[in-house]
N, C-alpha and C positions, 0 to 999 in steps of 0.2 A: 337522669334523675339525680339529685344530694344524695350526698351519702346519707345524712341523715334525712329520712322521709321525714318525719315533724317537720322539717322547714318547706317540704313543698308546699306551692302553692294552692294545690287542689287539698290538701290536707287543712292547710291553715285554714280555708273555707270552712271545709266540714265542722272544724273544732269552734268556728264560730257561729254556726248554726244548726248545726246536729247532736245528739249527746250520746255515749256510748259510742265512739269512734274507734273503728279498729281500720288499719291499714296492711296490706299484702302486696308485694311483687315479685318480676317474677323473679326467678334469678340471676341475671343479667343486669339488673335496675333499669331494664329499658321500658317499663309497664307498672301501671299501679293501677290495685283496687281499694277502694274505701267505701267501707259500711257507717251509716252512724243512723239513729233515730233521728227523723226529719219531721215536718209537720204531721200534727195530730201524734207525733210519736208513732209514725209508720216508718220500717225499715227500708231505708234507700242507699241505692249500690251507685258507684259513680266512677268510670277509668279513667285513664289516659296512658298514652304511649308515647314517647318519644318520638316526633319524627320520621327521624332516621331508620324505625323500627318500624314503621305501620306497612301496611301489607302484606303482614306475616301471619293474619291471624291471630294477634296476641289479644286483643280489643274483645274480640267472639270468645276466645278461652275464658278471659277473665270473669267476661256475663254469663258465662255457663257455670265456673263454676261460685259463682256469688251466692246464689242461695245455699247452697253445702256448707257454706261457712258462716250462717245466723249461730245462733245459739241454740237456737231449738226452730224447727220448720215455723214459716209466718209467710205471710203476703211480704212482697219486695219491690219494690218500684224503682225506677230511674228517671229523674229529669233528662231529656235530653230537647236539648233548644231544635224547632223545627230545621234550622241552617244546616245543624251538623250533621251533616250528610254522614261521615265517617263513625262516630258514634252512634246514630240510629242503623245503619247497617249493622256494625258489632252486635247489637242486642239482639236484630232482629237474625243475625245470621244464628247464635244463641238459643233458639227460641222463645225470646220475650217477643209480647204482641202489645203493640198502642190500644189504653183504652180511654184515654180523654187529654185531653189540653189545660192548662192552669197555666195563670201569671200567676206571680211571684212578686209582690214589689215590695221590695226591701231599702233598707238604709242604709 
């Protein structure tokens, strides 16, 4: 991960389409979580792990503890693209459960 998270990548997503973006990792910088209000202004969690770092459980940590860190308890969702095999694991090992599918089509 940058030293400075603002410049990650997955960050600079969120700040371009979420509002109220707060970022966490873990202490190693090998993992990030980011919260931000997403469409409809529903609170959506989003990781990623370095590489070099996955297999360790960090990915299922992070989605467990994402909703402890809203502002106050709310519904929380995650995009996770059917592909990413490694992300929807994370969530689901977590106990988030898939309850629909949505595109997205953006500019």
């Amino acid at each position: 991960m940058p030293a400075d998270v603002d410049d990650h990548p997955r960050v600079q997503r969120a700040l371009r389409h979420r509002t109220d973006v707060c970022t966490w990792t873990t202490p190693d910088g090998s993992a990030l979580l980011v919260l931000g209000r997403g469409v409809a202004g529903r609170w959506e969690a989003s990781i990623e792990v370095d590489p070099a770092a996955r297999g360790r459980g960090l990915g299922a940590a992070l989605a467990a503890a994402a909703p402890a860190l809203l502002p106050k308890p709310a519904p929380l969702w995650a995009q996770v693209a059917p592909a990413n095999v490694a992300s929807l694991r994370a969530f689901l090992a977590a106990g988030w459960r898939p309850v629909a599918g949505e595109v997205l089509f953006g500019s």
